[in-house]
DRENDO-1510 file (C-alpha; in Angstrom, 1 decimal, always signed):
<recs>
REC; n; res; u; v; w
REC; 1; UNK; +68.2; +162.4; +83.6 .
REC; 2; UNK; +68.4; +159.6; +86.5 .
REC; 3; UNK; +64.7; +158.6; +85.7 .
REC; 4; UNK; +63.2; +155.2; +85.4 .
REC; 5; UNK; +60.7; +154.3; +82.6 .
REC; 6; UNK; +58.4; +151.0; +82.4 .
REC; 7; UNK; +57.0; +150.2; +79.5 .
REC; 8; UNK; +54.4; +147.6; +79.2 .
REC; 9; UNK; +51.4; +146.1; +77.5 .
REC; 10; UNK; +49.1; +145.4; +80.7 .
REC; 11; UNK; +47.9; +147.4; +83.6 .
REC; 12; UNK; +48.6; +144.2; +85.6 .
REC; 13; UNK; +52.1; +143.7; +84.6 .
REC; 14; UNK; +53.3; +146.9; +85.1 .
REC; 15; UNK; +52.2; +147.4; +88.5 .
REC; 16; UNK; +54.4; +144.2; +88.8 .
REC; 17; UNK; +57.3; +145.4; +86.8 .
REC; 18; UNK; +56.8; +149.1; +89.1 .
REC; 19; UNK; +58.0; +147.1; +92.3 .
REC; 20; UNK; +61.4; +146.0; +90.6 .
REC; 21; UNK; +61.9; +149.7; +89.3 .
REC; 22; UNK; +61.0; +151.1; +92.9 .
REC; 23; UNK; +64.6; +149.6; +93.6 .
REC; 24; UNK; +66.6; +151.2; +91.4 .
REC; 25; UNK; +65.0; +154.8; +91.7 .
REC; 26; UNK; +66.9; +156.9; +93.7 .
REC; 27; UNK; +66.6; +160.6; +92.4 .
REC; 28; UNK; +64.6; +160.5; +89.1 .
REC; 29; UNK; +61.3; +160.3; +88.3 .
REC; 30; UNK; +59.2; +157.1; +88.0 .
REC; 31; UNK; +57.6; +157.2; +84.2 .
REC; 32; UNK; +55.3; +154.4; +83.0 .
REC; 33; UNK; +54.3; +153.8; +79.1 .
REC; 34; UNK; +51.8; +151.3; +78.5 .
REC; 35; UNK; +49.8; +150.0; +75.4 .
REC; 36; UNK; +46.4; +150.0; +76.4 .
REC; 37; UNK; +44.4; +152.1; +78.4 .
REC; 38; UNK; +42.5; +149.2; +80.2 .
REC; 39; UNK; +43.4; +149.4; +84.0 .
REC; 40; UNK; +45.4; +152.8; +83.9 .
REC; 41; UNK; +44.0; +153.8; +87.5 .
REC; 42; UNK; +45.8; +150.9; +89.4 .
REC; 43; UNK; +49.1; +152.4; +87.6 .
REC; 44; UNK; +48.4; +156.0; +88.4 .
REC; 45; UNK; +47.6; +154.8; +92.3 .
REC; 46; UNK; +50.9; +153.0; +92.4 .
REC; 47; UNK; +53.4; +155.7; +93.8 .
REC; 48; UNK; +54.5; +156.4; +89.6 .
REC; 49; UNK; +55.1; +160.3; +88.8 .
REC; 50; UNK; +53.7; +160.2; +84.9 .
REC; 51; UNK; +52.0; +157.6; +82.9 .
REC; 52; UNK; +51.6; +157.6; +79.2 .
REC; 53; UNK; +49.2; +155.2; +77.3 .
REC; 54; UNK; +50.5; +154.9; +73.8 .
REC; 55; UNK; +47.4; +155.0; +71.4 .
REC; 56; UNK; +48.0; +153.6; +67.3 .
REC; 57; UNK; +45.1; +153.2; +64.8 .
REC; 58; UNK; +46.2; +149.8; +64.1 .
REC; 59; UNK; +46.0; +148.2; +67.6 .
REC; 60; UNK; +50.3; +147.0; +67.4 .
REC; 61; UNK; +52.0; +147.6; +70.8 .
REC; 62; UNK; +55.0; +147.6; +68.7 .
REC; 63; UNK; +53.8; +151.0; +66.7 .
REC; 64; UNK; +55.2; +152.3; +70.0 .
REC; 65; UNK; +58.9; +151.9; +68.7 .
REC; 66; UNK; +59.3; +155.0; +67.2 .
REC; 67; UNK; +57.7; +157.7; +69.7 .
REC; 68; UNK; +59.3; +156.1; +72.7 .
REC; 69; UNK; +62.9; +155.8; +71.0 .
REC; 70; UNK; +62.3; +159.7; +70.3 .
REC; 71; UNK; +61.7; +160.2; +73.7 .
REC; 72; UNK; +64.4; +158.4; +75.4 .
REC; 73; UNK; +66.9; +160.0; +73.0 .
REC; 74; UNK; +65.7; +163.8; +74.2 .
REC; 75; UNK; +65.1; +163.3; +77.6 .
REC; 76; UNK; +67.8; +160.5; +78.4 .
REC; 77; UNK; +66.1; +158.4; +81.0 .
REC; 78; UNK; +68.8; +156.1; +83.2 .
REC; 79; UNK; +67.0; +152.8; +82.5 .
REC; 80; UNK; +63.7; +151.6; +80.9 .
REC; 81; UNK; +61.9; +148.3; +81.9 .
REC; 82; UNK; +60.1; +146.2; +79.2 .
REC; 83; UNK; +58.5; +143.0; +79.6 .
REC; 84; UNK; +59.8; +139.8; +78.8 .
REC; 85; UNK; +56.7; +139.3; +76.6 .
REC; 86; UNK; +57.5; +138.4; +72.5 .
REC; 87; UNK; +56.4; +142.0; +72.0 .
REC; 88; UNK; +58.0; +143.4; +74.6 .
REC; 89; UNK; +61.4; +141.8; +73.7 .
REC; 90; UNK; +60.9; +143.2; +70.3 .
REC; 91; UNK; +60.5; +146.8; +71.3 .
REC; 92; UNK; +63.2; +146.8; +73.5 .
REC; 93; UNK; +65.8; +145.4; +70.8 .
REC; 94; UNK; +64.3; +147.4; +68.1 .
REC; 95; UNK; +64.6; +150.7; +70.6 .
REC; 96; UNK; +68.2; +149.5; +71.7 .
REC; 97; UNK; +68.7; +149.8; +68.1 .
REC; 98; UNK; +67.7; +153.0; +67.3 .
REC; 99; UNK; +69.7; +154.1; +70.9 .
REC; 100; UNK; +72.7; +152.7; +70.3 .
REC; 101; UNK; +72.5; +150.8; +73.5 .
REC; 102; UNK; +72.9; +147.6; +74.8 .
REC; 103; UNK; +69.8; +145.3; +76.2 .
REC; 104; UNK; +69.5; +142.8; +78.4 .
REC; 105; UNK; +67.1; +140.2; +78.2 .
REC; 106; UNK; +65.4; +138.1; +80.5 .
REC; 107; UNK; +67.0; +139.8; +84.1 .
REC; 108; UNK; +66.8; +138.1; +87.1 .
REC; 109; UNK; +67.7; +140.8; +89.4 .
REC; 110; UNK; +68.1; +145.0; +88.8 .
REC; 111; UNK; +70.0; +147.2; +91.5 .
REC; 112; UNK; +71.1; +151.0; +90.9 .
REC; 113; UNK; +75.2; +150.9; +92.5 .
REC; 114; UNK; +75.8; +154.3; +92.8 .
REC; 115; UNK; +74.0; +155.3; +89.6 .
REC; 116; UNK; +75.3; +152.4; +87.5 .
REC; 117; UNK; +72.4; +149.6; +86.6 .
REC; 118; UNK; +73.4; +146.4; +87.1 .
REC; 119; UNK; +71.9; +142.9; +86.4 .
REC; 120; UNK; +71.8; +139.2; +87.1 .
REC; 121; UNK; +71.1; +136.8; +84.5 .
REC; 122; UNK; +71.3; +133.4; +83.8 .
REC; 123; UNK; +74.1; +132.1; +81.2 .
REC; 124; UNK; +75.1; +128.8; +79.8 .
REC; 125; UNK; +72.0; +126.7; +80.3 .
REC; 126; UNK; +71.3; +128.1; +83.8 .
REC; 127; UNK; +74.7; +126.9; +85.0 .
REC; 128; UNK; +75.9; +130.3; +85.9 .
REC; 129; UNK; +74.5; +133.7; +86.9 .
REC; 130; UNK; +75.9; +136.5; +84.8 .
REC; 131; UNK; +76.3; +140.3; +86.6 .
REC; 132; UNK; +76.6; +143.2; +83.8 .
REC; 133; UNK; +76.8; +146.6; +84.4 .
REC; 134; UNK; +75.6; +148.9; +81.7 .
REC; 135; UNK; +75.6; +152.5; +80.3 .
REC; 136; UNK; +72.8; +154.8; +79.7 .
REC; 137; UNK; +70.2; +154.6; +79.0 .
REC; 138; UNK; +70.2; +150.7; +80.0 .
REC; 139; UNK; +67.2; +148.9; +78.2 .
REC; 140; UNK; +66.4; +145.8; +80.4 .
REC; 141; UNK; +63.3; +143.2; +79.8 .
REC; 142; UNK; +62.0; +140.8; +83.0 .
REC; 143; UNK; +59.5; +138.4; +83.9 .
REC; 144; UNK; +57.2; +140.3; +85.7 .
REC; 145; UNK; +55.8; +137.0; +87.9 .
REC; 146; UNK; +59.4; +137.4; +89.5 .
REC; 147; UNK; +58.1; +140.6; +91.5 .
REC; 148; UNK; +54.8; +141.2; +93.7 .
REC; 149; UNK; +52.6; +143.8; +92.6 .
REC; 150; UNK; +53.5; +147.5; +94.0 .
REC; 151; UNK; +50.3; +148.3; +96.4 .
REC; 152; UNK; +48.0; +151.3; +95.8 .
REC; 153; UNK; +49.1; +154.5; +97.9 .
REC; 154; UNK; +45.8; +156.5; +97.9 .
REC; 155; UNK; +45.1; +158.9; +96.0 .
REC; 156; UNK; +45.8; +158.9; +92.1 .
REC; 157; UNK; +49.0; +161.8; +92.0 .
REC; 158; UNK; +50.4; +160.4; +88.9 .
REC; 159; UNK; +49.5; +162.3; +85.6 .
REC; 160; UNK; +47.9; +160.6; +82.8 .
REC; 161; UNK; +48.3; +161.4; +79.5 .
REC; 162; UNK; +48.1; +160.1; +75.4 .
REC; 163; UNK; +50.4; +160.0; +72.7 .
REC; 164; UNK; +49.4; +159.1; +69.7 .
REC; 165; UNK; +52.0; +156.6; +68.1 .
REC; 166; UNK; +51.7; +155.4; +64.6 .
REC; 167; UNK; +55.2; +154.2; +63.5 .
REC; 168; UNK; +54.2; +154.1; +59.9 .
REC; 169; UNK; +54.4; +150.1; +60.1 .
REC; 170; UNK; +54.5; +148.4; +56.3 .
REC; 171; UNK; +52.1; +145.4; +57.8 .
REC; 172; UNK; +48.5; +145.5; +57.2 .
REC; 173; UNK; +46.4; +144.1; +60.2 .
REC; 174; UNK; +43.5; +141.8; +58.6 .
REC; 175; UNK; +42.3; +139.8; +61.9 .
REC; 176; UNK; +43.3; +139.3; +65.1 .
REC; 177; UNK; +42.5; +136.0; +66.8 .
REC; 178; UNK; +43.0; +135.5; +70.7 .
REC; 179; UNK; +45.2; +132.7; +72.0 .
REC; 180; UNK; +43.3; +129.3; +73.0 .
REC; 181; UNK; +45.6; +128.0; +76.0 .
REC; 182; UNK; +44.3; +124.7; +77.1 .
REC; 183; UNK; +45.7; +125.1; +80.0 .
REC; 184; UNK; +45.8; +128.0; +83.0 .
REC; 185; UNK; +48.5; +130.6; +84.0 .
REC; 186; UNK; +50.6; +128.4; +86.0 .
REC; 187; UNK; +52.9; +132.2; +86.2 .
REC; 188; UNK; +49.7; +132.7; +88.7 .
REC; 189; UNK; +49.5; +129.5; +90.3 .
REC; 190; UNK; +49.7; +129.2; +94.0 .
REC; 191; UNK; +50.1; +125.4; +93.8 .
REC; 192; UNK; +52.0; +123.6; +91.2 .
REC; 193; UNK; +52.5; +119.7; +90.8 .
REC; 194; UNK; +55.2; +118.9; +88.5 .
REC; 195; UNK; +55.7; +115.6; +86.4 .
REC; 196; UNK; +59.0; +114.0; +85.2 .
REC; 197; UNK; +59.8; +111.3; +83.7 .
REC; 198; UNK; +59.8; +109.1; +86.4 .
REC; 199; UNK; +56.2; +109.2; +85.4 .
REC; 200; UNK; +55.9; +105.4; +83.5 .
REC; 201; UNK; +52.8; +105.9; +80.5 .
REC; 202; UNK; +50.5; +108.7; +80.1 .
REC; 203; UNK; +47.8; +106.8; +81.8 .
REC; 204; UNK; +49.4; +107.0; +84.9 .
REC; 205; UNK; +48.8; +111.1; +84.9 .
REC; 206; UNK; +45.3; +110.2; +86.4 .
REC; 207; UNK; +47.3; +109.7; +89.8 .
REC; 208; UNK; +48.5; +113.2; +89.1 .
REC; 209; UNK; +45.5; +115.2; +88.8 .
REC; 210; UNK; +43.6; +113.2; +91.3 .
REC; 211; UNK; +46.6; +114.2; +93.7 .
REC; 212; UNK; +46.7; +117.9; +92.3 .
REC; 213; UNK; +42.8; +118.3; +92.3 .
REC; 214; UNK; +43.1; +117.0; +96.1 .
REC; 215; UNK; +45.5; +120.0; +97.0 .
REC; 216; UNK; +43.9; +122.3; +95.0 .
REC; 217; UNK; +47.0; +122.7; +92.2 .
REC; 218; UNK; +47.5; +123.3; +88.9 .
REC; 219; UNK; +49.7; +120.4; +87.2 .
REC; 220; UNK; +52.6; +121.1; +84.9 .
REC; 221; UNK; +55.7; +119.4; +83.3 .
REC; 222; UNK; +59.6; +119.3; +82.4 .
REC; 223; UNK; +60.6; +119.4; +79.5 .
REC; 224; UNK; +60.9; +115.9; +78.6 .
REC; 225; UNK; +58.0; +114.8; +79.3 .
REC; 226; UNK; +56.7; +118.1; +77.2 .
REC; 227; UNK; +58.8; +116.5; +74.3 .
REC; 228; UNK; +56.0; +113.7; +74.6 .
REC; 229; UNK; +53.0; +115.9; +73.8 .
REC; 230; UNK; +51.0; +114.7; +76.9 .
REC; 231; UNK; +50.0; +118.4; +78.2 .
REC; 232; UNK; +49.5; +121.5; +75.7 .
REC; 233; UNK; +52.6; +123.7; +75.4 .
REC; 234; UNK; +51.7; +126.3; +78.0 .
REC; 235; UNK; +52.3; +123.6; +80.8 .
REC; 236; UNK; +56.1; +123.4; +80.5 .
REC; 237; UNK; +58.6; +125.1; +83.3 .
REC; 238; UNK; +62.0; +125.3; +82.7 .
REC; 239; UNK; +64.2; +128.1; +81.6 .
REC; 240; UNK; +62.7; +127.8; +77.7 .
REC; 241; UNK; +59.4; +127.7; +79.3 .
REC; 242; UNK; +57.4; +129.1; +81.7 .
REC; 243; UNK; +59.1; +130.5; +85.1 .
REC; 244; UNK; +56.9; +130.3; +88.1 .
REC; 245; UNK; +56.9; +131.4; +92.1 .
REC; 246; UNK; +54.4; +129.6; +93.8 .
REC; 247; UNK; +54.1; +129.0; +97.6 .
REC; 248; UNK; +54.4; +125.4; +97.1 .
REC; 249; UNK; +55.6; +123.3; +94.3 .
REC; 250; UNK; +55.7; +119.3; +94.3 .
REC; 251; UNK; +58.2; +117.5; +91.6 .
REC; 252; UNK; +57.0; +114.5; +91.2 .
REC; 253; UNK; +59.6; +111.7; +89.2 .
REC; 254; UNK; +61.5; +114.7; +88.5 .
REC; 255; UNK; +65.4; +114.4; +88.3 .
REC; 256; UNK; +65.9; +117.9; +88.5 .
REC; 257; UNK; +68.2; +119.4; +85.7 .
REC; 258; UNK; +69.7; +122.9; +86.0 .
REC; 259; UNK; +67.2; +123.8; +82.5 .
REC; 260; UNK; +64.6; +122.7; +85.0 .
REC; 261; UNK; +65.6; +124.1; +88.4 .
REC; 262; UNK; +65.7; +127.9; +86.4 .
REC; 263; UNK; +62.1; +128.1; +85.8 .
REC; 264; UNK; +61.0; +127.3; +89.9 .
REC; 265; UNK; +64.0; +129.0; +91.8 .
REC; 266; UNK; +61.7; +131.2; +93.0 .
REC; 267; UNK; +58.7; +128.8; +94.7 .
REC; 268; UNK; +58.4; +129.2; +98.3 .
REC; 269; UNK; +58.6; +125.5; +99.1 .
REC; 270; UNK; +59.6; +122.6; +97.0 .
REC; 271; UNK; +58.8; +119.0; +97.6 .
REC; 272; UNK; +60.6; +116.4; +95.5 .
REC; 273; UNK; +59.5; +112.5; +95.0 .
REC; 274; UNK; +62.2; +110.3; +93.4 .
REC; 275; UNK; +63.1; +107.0; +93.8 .
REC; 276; UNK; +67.0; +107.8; +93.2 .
REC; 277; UNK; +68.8; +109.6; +96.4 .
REC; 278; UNK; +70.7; +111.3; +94.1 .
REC; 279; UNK; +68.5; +113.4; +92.1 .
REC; 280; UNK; +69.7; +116.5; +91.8 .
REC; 281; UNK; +66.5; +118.0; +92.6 .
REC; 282; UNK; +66.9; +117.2; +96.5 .
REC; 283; UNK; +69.5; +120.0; +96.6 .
REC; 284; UNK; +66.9; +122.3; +95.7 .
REC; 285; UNK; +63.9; +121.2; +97.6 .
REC; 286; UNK; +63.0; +122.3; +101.0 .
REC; 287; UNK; +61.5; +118.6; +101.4 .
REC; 288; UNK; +62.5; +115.2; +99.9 .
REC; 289; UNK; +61.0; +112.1; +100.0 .
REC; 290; UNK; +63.1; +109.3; +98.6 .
REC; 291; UNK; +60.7; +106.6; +97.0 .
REC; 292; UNK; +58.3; +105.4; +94.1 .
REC; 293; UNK; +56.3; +107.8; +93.0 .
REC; 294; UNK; +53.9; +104.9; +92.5 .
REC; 295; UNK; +53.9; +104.1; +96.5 .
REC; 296; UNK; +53.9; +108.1; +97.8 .
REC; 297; UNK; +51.3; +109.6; +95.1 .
REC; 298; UNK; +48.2; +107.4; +96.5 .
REC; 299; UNK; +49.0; +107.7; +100.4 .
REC; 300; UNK; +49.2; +111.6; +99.5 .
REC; 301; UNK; +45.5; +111.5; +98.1 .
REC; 302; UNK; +44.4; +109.1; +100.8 .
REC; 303; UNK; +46.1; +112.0; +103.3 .
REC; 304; UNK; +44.5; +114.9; +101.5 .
REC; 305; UNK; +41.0; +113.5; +101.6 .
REC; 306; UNK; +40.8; +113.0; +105.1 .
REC; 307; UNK; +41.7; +116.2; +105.5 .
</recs>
């Protein structure tokens, strides 16, 4: 079979994750598996040929294992797309596993050359980019943020269906308790202000959020000053943190180290504030401003209020 399976644990994700797989569908079908039934129609709406929501009596996305291993082993699909969730990594290397495949993890780019799956990935620290191509069926997990969602088409021609998948799991569920993120997506942040070290004491973050709250922007960090405990853990970019693609993001005291530059490759426009010319973060930015942060941080609120 030359079909392309998604699997996923969000309605909002997928739809993401069905734009990168439009790319490498040539002749095959387009098949979606999902966790939860929440948000199904904006999946069935999104030019996919067959969605299946995986139901299990004990809530775990990754009771999935088992049912969709069985299916890929019958009916061969040429590639399936996880996301690079925790969860979703775990499915996909317990279902490489049980396939006898390799995985890749954490792709930055997926192309079909002439019916061969390839993909780009970062290597050594973010100092290289790695190409691979793999056999069949190739299991591959991404960041969904990398792609825009895939636009509704009309009507809803994609069949819907449930499948029951208990995977006889050993672990007994007692409570579940959602995540308390003191911070917000910045994976869905337009705006993003960035802080280095070349930010002095923590007191001096004031200047930061003033500046960001002026603009309208989330604020975030590297990971050194992350190593300070300043911001909750959610608030780190870099290539062991979060990846973003926003339409404008402003490093502020940031040198600009390759760890760093991995997680914001993607932005749209990057502005960088440093007092040393040769930061490596001007190679990257779109616009540089050479100077204490001190000095540019309150004319840039001054600016933004009069506007």
């Amino acid at each position: 079979m030359r079909d392309i399976w998604i699997y996923s644990e969000s309605a909002a994700v997928a739809t993401q994750m069905i734009a990168c797989a439009g790319k490498i569908s040539q002749t095959g079908k387009l098949r979606v598996f999902i966790s939860s039934e929440d948000g199904t129609h904006s999946i069935v709406r999104a030019g996919v040929d067959e969605v299946t929501v995986f139901r299990s009596a004990d809530g775990r996305a990754e009771s999935c294992v088992e049912a969709l291993s069985a299916l890929a082993q019958t009916e061969r699909p040429l590639a399936i797309l996880f996301e690079s969730s925790c969860s979703g990594k775990e499915i996909a290397a317990r279902c490489a596993a049980i396939l006898g495949t390799g995985l890749v993890t954490d792709a930055l780019d997926i192309r079909n050359n002439e019916g061969i799956i390839e993909t780009d990935r970062m290597v050594y620290g973010g100092l290289a980019i790695a190409t691979e191509a793999l056999s069949s069926p190739s299991l591959i997990t991404l960041a969904a943020s990398l792609y825009t969602p895939a636009a509704a088409l009309g009507a809803a021609d994609a069949s819907l269906r449930i499948q029951e998948a208990d995977g006889g799991s050993a672990i007994n569920i007692v409570d579940r308790l959602p995540i308390e993120r003191a911070s917000v997506d910045l994976t869905k942040a337009d705006k993003i202000v960035c802080v280095g070290r070349g930010v002095g004491k923590k007191d001096d973050l004031n200047l930061i959020y003033e500046m960001a709250a002026a603009l309208g922007a989330e604020v975030s960090c590297t990971r050194a000053i992350n190593e300070y405990q300043w911001f909750p853990p959610e608030s780190y970019i870099g290539i062991s943190g979060f990846k973003v693609r926003p339409s404008l993001y402003i490093a502020i005291g940031v040198s600009g180290q390759i760890q760093h530059l991995s997680g914001i490759r993607d932005s749209k426009t990057v502005v960088a504030v440093n007092n040393s010319e040769s930061a490596p973060i001007f190679a990257s930015a779109d616009y540089g401003i050479v100077g204490d942060l001190y000095d540019f941080v309150p004319c840039m609120i001054t600016a933004l209020r009069k506007n």
